[in-house]
SEVEX-438598 format. One record per residue (C-alpha): x, y, z. Coordinates in steps of 0.25 Angstrom, whole numbers, plus 5000, padded with zeros to 4 digits. Example, Ala and Ser with C-alpha at 12.3 -4.5 7.8 and 13.67 -1.06 7.14 Angstrom:
REM residues 2
u,v,w
5049,4982,5031
5055,4996,5029
This chain:
REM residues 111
u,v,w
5250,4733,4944
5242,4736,4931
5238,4750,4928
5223,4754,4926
5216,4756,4916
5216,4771,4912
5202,4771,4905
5192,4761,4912
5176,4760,4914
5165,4763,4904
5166,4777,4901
5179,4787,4900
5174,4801,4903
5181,4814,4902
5175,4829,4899
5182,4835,4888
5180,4849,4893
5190,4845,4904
5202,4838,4897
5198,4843,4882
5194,4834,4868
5207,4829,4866
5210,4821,4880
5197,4816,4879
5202,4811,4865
5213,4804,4871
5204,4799,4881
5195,4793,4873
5205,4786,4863
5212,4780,4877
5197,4775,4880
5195,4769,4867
5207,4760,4869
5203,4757,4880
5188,4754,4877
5183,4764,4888
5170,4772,4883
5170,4787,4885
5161,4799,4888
5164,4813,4883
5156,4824,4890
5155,4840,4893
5151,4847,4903
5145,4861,4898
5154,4864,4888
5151,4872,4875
5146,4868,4861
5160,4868,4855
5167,4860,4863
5156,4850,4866
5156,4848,4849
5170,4844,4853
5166,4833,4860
5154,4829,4850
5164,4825,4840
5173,4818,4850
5163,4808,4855
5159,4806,4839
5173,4802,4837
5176,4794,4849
5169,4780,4849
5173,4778,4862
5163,4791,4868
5151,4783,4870
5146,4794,4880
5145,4809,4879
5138,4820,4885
5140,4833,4879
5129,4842,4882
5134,4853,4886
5130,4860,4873
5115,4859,4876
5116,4864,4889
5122,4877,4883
5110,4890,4882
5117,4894,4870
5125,4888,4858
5130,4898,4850
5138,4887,4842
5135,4885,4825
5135,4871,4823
5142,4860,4830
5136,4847,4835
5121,4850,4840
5119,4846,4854
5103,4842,4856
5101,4837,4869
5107,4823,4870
5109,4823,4855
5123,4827,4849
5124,4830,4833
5136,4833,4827
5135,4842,4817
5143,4839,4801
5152,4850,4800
5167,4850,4800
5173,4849,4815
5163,4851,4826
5155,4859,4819
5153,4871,4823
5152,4886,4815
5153,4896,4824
5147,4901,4836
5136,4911,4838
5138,4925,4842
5154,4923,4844
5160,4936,4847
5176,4937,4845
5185,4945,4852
5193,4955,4846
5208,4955,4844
């Protein structure tokens, strides 16, 4: 008896938040072996780790799908620089790595 397929339909979709960037990154090679489109989403996660995610899906031809809001839905977004989340629109910004400078009103503890 032949085994099933392991990746099958139109779209393969995980969360990152739940089994992190580099499953995914795994995940979505595998798909593009096997031709299987993806989707890469968040739930409400933060800024930073959405940014992340940004630059995955711009470097993964097989992420035909995304929905990384989360960012917009935030009150506040202490973070300098970084991708700028616009409603529906993504920009990526130019700088090295994801971007960003530093975050607003950051308190560290002392040793």
């Amino acid at each position: 008896m032949a085994e099933e397929p392991v990746l099958e339909g139109t779209f393969l979709t995980h969360f990152v938040e739940e089994l992190g960037q580099c499953v995914f990154f795994e995940h979505s090679s595998a798909a593009e072996v096997y031709g299987v489109e993806c989707m890469i989403g968040y739930m409400l996660e933060a800024k930073i780790s959405v940014n992340a995610a940004v630059h995955l899906a711009c470097a993964k031809q097989i992420i035909t799908k995304i929905d990384l809001d989360g960012p917009v839905l935030c009150s506040e977004d202490p973070i300098l620089g970084g991708a700028v989340f616009n409603e529906r629109k993504i920009t990526v910004s130019n700088d090295p790595g994801l971007g960003i400078h530093g975050i607003q009103g950051i308190r560290y503890l002392a040793d």
